[in-house]
Structure formats: structure tokens, C-alpha cells
N, C-alpha and C positions, 0 to 999 in steps of 0.2 A: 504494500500500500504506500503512494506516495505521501510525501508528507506538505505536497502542494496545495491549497484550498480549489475547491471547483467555483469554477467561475461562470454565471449564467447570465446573459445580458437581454433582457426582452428588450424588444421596440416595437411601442402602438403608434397607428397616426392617430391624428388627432381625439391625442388621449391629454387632455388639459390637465392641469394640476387640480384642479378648484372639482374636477368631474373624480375627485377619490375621495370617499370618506374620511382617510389616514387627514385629510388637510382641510375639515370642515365642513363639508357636504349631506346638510341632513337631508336632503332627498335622496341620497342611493346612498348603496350597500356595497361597496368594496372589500370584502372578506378576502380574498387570496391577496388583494396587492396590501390590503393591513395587515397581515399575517408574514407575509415576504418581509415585509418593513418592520416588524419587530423583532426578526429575527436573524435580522442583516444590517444595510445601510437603507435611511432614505434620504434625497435629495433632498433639500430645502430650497437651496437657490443652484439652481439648473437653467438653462438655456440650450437654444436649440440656434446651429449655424445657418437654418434655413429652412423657413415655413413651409417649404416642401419635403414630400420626404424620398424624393431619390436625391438632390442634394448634399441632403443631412445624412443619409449610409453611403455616400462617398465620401461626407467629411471624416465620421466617423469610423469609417471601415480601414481610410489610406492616412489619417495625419492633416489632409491636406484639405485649403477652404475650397469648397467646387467654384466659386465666382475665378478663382486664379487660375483652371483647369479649364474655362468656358465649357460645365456641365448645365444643362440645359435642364430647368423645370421635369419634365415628362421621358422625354424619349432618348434615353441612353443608356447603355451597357455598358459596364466597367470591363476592360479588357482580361484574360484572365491572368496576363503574365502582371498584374499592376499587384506590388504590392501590398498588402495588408495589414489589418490589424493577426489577425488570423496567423499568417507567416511570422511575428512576434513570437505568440503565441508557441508556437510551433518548434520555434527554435529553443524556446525553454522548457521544451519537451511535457507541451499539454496538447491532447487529441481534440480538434475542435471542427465543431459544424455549423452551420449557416441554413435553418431552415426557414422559407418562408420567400417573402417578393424575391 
């Protein structure tokens, strides 16, 4: 067993802060992501590189702001030889995967 922590990173769009219980919201019920948050880290003050979100998993996925990469709102694929967050990862010998958009 390693002695590495597992590391698990959701990403919702348009998932507001104000839209979780954990941060005030008596109209809904957030039970998994208040349970994650107490038994982890939660953000308090977070930001997002770009009210989109293929932007925002290129900023996040490579290092880099997509406006400097001219990454386009909607229609673009990240090449696969572009490094990653992922490749980090990898290189400090943790198995890691990408499911989803």
C-alpha cells in the first residue's frame, strides 16, 4: 500500500457556490458534497479562469490561461501529446483517469 493520499478532483459546470448547502442554501440539500467537505478540504475563496468550461479544463488540466493558447469558448480538443496535469501526476507515480466531457 502506498503511503500517497488518493486524490479525487470533481468538476461540475455550472455548479455555483451559493447552489450547496455546505455554504448557506436553505433551499437544497447537498449531502454528498457536505459530507466530501467534512471530511476533506473545502474551498472558501475559489475562482474559476473562465466562465466556460472547456477553457477552464485546459487551464486546469495544462498550467496554462487558455486566452494565451487562443482556446476558443466551445469547439476545441486538446491535442493528446499536450501536457498535463495528469503527466505530473504520473510521474510521481499515481495511476490517474479522466472520466467525463
Amino acid at each position: 500500500m502506498s503511503d500517497s493520499p488518493n486524490i479525487i478532483v470533481l468538476l461540475a459546470d455550472q455548479l455555483r457556490r451559493s447552489a450547496i448547502s455546505l455554504y448557506g442554501d436553505p433551499n437544497i440539500q447537498t449531502t454528498a458534497c457536505d459530507e466530501m467537505a467534512s471530511l476533506g478540504v473545502a474551498f472558501r475563496n475559489a475562482c474559476s479562469t473562465s466562465p466556460v468550461c472547456v477553457p477552464f479544463r485546459f487551464s486546469f488540466m495544462t498550467g496554462q490561461y487558455a486566452h494565451s493558447r487562443a482556446v476558443p469558448s466551445i469547439e476545441y480538443r486538446m491535442s493528446p501529446t499536450e501536457r498535463t496535469l495528469a503527466d505530473d501526476f504520473n510521474d510521481a507515480n499515481y495511476e490517474t483517469i479522466y472520466i467525463g466531457k
